[in-house]
KEDOZA-894637 format. One record per residue: residue in three letters; x, y, z of N, C-alpha, C in turn. Coordinates in steps of 0.1 Angstrom, whole numbers, plus 2048, in hexadecimal, padded with zeros to 3 digits. Each point is the difference from the previous one (the first is absolute). Example, Ala and Ser with C-alpha at 12.3 -4.5 7.8 and 13.67 -1.06 7.14 Angstrom:
2
ALA8847C784E7F780C80080980C800/SER7FC80B7F980980B8007F880B808/
END
This chain:
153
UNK8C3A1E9987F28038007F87F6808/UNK7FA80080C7F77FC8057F18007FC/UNK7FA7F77FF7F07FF7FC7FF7F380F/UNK7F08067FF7F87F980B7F67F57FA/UNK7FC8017F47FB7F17F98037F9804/UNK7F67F38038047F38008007F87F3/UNK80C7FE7F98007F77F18097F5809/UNK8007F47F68057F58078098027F7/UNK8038067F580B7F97FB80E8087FF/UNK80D8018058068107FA8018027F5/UNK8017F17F88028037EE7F58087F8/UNK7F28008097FA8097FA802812803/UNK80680180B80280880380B80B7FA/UNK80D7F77F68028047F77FC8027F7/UNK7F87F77FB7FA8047F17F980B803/UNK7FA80380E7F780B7FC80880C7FE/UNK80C7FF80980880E8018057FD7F3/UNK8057F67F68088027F07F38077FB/UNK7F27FC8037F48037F98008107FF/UNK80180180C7FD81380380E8057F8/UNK80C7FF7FF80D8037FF7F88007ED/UNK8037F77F97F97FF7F27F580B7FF/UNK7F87FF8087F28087FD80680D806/UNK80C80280480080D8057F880580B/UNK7F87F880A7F980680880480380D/UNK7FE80A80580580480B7F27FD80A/UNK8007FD80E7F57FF80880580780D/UNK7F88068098038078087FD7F480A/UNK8077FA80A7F87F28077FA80980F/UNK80080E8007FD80680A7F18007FD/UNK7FF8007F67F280B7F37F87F2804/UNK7F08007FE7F97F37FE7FC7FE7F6/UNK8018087F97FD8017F180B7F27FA/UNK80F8078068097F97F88027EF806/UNK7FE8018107FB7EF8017F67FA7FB/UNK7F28017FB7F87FC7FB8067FF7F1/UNK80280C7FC8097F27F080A7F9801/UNK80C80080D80B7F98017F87F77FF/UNK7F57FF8087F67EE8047FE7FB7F4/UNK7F58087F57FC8007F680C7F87F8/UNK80A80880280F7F87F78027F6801/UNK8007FF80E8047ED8087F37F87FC/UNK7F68038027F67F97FD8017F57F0/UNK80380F7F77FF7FF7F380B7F57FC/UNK80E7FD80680D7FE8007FC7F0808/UNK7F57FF8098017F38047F67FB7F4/UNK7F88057FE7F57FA7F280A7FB7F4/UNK8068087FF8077FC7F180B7F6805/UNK80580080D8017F18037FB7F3803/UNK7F98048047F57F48008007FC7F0/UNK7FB80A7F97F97FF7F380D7F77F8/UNK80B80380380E7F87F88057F6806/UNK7FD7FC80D7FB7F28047F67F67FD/UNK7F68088017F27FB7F78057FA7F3/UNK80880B7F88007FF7F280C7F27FC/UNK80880180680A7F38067FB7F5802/UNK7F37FE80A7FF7F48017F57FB7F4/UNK7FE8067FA7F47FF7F680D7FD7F7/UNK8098027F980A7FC7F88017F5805/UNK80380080B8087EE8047F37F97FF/UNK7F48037FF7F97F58027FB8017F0/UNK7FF8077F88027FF7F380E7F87FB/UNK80680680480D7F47FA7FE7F17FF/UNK7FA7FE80F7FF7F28087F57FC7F7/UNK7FA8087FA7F17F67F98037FE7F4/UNK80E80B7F88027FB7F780D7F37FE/UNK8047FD80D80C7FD8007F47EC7FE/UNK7F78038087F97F68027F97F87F3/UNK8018107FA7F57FA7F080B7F87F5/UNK81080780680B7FE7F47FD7F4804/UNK8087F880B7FC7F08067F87FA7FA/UNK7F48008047F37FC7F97FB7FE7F1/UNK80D80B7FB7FD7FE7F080A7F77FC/UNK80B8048088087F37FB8027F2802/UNK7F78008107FB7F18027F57FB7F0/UNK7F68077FF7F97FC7F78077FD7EE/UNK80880C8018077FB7F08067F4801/UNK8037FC80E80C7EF8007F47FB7FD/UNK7F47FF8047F77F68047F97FC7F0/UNK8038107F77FB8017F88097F87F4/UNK80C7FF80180C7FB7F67FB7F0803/UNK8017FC80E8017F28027F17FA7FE/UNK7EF8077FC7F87FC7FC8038007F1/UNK8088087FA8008017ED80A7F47FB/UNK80D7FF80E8037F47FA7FD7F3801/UNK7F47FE8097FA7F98077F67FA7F0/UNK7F680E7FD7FA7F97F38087FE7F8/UNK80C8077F88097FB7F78037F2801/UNK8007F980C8037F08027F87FB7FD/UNK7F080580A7F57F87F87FC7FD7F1/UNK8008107F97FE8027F480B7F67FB/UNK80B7FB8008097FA7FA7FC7EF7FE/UNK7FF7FE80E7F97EF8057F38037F8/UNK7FB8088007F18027F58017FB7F2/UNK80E8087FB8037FE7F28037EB7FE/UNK80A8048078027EC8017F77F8800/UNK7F880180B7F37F98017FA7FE7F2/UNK7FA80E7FC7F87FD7F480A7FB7F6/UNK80A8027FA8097F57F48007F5807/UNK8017FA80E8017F68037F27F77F8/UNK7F78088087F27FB7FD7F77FC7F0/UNK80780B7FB8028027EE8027F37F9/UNK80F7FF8048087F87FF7F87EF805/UNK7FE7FC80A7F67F58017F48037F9/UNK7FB8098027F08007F78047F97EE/UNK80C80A7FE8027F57F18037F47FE/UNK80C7FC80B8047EE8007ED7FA804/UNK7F98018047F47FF8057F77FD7F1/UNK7FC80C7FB7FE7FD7F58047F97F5/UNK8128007FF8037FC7F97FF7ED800/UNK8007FC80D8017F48067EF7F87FF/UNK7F380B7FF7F38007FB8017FD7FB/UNK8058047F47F88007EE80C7F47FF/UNK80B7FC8028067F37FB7F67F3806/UNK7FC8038117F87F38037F27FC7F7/UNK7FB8127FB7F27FF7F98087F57F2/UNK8068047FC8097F87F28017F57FF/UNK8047FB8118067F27FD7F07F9803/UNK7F580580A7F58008007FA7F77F1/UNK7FE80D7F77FE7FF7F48027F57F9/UNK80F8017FE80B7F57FD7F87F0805/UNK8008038087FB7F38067F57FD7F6/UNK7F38068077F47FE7FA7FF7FB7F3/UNK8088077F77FE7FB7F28087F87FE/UNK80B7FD80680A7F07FA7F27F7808/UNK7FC80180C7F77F68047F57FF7F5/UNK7F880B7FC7F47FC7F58047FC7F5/UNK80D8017F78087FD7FC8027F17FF/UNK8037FC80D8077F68037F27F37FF/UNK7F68068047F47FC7FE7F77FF7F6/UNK8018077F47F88037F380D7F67FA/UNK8107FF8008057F47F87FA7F4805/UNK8007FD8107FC7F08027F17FE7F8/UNK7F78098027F57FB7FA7FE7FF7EF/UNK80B80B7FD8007FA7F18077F57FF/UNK80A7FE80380D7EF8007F57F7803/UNK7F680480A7F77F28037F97F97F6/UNK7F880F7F87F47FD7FA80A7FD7F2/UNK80A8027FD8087FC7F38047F2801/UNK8077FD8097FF7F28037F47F6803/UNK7F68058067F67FD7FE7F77FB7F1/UNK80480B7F97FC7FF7F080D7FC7F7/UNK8097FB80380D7F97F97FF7F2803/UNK7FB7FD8117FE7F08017F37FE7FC/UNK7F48057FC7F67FD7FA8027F97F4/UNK80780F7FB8047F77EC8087F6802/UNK80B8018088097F58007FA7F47FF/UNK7F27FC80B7FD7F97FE7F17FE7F7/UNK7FE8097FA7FA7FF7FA7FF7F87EF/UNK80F8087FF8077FB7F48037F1801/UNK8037FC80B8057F68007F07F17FF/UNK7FA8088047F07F37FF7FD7FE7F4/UNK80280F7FA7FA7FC7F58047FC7F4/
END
């Protein structure tokens, strides 16, 4: 069968003839009736390829965006593990620090209140040490009086 169309492709040229063969249609290519739908067919036959080329490249580039988001999500979950164990270390050196600090704050205090003590300590063996001399003075004072007093008289 000869046709006078210009289609570029012959693969379409099959489908159209499996198209007609399925659909049963006969065309008269003498008739112009029957070339104007042959065209109609071809026309229709290059649309719906375009259309599943179209639809093709829209997958691949749907793929590619999701192939791009998988990446990107899994870049970020690494980024996300190695910032949690990142605080885990701080949070940890956090914990130490403060028992460290705890820990001094008490020897601190505790090291306080003994100097306030010996402080203390002091003070009163000194006023202590001071209220005896002045009594030992003023008793000897009043023991060598009588001593000699006793003795004059």
């Amino acid at each position: 069968m000869e046709l006078t169309l210009k289609v570029g492709r012959v693969l379409l040229m099959v489908q159209v003839k499996e198209v007609m063969q399925t659909l049963k249609i006969t065309l008269d290519l003498d008739n112009t009736t029957g070339r104007m739908h042959l065209e109609s067919c071809l026309s229709r036959q290059r649309r719906k390829q375009s259309n599943r080329e179209s639809a093709r490249r829209s997958r691949l580039r749907k793929q590619a965006e999701c192939d791009e988001l998988a990446q990107r999500a899994e870049v970020l979950n690494e980024e996300n593990a190695s910032l949690r164990e990142e605080i885990n270390k701080l949070r940890s050196q956090c914990e130490e620090l403060t028992f460290e600090n705890t820990s001094l704050n008490s020897r601190t205090n505790f090291y306080h209140s003994l100097h306030l003590k010996a402080l203390t300590w002091t003070r009163t063996s000194k006023n202590h040490q001071t209220s005896l001399k002045n009594t030992s003075s003023s008793n000897n004072n009043n023991n060598t009086r009588r001593f000699f007093a006793n003795r004059w008289l």
